[in-house]
MARLUMKOL-416303 format. One record per residue (C-alpha): residue in one letter; x, y, z. Coordinates in nm, 2 decimals. Last residue first. Layout:
BEGIN
+------+--------+--------+--------+
: rest :     xx :     yy :     zz :
+------+--------+--------+--------+
:    A :      X :      Y :      Z :
...
+------+--------+--------+--------+
//
This chain:
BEGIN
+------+--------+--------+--------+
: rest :     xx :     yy :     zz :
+------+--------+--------+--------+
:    X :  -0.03 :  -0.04 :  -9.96 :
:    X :   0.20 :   0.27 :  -9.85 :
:    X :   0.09 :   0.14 :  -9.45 :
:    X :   0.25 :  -0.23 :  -9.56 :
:    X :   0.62 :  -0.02 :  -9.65 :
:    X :   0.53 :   0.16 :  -9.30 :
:    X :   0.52 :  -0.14 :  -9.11 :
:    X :   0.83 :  -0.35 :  -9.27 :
:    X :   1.06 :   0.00 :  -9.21 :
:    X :   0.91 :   0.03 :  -8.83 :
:    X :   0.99 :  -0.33 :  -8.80 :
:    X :   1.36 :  -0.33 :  -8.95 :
:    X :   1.43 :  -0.05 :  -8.73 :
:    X :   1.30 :  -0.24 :  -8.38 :
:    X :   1.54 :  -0.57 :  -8.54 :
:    X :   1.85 :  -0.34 :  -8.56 :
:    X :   1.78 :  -0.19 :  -8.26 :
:    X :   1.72 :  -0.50 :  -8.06 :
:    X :   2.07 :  -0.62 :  -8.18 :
:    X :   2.24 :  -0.31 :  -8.12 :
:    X :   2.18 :  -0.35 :  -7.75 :
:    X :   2.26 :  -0.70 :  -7.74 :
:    X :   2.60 :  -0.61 :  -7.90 :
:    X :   2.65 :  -0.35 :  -7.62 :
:    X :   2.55 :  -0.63 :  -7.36 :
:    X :   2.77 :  -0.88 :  -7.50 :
:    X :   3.06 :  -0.56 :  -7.47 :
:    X :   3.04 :  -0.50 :  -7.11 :
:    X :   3.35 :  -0.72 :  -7.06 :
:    X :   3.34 :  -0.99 :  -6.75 :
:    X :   3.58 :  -0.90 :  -6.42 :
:    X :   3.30 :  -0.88 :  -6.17 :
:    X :   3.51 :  -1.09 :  -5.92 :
:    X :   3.34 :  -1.41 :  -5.80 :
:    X :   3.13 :  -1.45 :  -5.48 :
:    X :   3.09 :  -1.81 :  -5.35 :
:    X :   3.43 :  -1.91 :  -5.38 :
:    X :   3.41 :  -2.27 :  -5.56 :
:    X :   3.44 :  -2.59 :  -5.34 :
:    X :   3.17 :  -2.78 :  -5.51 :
:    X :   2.98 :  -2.72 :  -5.15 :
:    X :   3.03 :  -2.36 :  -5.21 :
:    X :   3.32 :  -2.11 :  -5.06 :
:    X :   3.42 :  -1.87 :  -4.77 :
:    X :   3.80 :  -1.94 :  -4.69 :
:    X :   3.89 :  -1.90 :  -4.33 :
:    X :   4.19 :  -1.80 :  -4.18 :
:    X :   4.32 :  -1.95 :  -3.84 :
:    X :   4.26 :  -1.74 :  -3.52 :
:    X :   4.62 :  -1.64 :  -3.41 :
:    X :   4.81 :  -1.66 :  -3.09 :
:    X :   5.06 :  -1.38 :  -3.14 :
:    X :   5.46 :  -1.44 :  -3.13 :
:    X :   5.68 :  -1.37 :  -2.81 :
:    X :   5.96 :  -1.19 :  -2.87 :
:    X :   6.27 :  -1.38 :  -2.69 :
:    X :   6.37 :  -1.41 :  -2.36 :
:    X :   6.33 :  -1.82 :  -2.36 :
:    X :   6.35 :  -1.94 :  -2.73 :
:    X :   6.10 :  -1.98 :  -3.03 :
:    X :   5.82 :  -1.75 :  -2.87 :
:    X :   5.46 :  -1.81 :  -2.77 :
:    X :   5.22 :  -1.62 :  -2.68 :
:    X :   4.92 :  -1.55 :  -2.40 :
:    X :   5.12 :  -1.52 :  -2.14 :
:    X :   5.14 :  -1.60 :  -1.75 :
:    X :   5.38 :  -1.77 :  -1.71 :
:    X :   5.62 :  -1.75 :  -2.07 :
:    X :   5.55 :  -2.04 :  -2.32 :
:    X :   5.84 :  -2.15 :  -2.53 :
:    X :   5.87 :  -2.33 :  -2.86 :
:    X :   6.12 :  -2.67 :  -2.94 :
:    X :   6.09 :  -2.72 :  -3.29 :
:    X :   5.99 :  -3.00 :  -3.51 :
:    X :   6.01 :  -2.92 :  -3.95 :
:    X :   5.66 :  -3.12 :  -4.04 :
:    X :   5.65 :  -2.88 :  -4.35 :
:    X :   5.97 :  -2.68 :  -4.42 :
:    X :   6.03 :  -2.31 :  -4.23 :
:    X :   6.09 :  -2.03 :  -4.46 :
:    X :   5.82 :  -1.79 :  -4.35 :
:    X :   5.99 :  -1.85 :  -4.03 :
:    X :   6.24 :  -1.64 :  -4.12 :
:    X :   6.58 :  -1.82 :  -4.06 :
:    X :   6.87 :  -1.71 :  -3.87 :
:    X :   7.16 :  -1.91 :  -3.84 :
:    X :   7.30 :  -2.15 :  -3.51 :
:    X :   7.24 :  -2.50 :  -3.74 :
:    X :   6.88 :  -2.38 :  -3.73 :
:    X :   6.77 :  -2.00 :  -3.53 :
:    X :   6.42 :  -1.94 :  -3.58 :
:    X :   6.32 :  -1.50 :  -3.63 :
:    X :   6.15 :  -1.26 :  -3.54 :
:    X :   6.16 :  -0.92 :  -3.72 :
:    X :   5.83 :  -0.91 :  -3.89 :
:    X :   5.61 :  -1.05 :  -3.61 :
:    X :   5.56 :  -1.41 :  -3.55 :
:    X :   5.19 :  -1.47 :  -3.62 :
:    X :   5.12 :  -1.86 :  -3.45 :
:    X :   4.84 :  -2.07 :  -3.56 :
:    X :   4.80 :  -2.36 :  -3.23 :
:    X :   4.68 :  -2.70 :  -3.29 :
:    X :   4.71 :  -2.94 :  -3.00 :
:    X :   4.47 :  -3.25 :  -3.04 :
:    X :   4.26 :  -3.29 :  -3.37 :
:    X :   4.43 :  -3.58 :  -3.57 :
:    X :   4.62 :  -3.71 :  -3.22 :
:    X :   4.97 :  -3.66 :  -3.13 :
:    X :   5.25 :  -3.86 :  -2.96 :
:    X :   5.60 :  -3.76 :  -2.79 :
:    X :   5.47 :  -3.93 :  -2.47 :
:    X :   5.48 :  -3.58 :  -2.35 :
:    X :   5.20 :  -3.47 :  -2.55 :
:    X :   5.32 :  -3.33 :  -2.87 :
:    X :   5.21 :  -2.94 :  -3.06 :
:    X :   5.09 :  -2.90 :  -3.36 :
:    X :   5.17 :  -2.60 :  -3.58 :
:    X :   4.98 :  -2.39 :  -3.80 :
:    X :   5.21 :  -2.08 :  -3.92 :
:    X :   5.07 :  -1.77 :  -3.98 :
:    X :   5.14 :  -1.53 :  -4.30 :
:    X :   4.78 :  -1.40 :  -4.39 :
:    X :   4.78 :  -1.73 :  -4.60 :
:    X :   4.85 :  -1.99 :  -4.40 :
:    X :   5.19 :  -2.14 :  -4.37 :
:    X :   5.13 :  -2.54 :  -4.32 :
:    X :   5.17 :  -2.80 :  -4.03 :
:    X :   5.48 :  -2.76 :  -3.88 :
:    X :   5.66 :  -2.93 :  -3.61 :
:    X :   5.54 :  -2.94 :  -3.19 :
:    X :   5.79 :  -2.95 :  -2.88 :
:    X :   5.67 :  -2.76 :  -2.61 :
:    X :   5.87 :  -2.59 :  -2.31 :
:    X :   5.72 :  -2.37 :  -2.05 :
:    X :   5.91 :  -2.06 :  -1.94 :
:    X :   5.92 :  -1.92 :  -1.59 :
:    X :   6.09 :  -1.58 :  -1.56 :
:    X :   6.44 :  -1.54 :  -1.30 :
:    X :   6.70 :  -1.49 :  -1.57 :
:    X :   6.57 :  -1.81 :  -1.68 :
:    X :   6.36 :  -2.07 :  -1.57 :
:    X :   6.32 :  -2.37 :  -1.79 :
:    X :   5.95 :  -2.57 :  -1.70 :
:    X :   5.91 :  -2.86 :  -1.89 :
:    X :   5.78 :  -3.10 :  -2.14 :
:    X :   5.38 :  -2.88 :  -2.16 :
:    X :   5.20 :  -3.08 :  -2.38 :
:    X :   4.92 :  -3.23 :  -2.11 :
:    X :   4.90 :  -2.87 :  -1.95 :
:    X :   4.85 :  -2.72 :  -2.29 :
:    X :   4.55 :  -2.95 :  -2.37 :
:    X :   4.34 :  -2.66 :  -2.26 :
:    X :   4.39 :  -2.47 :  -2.55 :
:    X :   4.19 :  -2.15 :  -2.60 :
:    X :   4.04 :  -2.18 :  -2.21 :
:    X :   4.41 :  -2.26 :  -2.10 :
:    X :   4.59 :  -1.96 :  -2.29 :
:    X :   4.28 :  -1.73 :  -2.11 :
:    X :   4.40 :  -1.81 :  -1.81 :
:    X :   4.80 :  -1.72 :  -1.85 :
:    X :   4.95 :  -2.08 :  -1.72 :
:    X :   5.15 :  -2.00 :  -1.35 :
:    X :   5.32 :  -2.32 :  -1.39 :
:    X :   5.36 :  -2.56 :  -1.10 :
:    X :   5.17 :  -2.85 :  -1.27 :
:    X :   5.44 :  -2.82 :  -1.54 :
:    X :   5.76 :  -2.81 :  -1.27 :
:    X :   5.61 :  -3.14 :  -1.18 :
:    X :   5.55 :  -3.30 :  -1.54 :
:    X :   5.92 :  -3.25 :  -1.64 :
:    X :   6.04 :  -3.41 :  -1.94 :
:    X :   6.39 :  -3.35 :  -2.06 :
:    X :   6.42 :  -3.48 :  -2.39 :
:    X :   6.56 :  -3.85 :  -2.44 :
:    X :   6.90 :  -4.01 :  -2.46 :
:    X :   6.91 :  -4.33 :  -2.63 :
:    X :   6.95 :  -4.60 :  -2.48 :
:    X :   6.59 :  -4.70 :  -2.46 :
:    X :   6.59 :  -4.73 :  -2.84 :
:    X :   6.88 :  -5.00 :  -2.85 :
:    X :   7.07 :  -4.90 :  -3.11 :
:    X :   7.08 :  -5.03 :  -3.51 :
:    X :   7.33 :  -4.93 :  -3.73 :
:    X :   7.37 :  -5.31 :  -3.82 :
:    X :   7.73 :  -5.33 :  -3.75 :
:    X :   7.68 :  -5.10 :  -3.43 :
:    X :   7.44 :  -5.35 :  -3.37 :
:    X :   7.65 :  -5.65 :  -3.40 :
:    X :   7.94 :  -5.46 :  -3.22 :
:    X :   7.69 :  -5.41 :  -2.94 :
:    X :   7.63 :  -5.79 :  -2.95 :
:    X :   7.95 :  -5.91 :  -2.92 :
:    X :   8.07 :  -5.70 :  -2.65 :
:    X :   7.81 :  -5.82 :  -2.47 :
:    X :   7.86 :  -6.21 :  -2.53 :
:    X :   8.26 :  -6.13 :  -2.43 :
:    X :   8.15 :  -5.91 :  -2.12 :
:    X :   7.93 :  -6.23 :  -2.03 :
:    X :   8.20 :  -6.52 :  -2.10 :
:    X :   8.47 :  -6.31 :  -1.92 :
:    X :   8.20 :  -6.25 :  -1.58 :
:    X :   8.14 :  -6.65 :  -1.64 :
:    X :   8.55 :  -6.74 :  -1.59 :
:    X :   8.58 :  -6.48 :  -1.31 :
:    X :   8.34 :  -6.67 :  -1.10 :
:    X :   8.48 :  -7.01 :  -1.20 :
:    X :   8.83 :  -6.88 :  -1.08 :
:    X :   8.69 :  -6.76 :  -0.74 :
:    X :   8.49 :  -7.09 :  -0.66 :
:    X :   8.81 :  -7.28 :  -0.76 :
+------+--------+--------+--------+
//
């Protein structure tokens, strides 16, 4: 009896199971914790040989690093950051995650300058990065003891830029504007006086025949 009351509740709980996956598959709704998640490594991080300067630019890289890949025998430290904007000399702002998957308003900018013939790989084609949407989320890599980045282990590594600055007013305008105006108002001004130093001399020496 003990057995058969045993198996009865196991069929009553796979049933009520059953019943609520399909309910959420219904729903197109899954459990959050069930799905699979980045690897996220915060030993292999600590154990990074990080390039000193890197960590005195951006010392929130050891909170951001994911992982530590190794391949063909180099170290590589993964991040996972998206877009921010294409600046003008041709750099891309990016921000990069803490491992929680989280950012902050001003926590883990980087501007990158990927060089002419690098290039992103999406849906296994080449893209110029140039060509990258806003907030697009990659995976970049971080080789020990470098000062660059690069979108894949064994690849070119892109230079840490400074990001451009635009010199303007408080009302936002540039504060030096391009001599572009046409000499001609000063020409007319010119004539202007001339006309009204002629028409004295004639008034002075019509008075001088009186």
């Amino acid at each position: 009896m003990k057995t058969k009351s045993n198996a009865t509740i196991a069929a009553a709980l796979l049933a009520a199971s059953l019943s609520w996956t399909g309910g959420a598959l219904a729903q197109g709704k899954m459990d959050p914790t069930a799905a699979p998640k980045p690897a996220v490594n915060a030993e292999s991080c600590a154990q990074m040989d990080w390039n000193q300067d890197l960590l005195t630019r951006f010392p929130w890289v050891t909170d951001a690093c994911q992982e530590v890949v190794v391949v063909n025998g180099e170290k590589y430290a993964r991040f996972e950051g998206h877009v921010v904007r294409h600046n003008s000399d041709g750099s891309i702002k990016t921000q990069f995650v803490d491992r929680t998957g989280t950012h902050t308003r001003d926590w883990g900018f980087m501007n990158l300058m990927p060089g002419p013939d690098q290039h992103v790989f999406l849906g296994g084609q080449p893209n110029n990065f140039g060509d990258l949407p806003k907030n697009h989320v990659l995976n970049f890599y971080v080789p020990e003891k470098v000062l660059g980045v690069a979108e894949e282990p064994g690849a070119k590594v892109a230079a840490i830029v400074e990001e451009p600055r635009t010199v303007a007013t408080s009302q936002g305008v540039p504060s030096a504007l391009p001599r572009t105006a046409s000499p001609l108002p000063a020409i007319a001004l010119g004539g202007l006086i001339s006309l009204f130093g002629a028409l004295g001399l004639a008034i002075r020496r019509r008075a001088a025949k009186f």
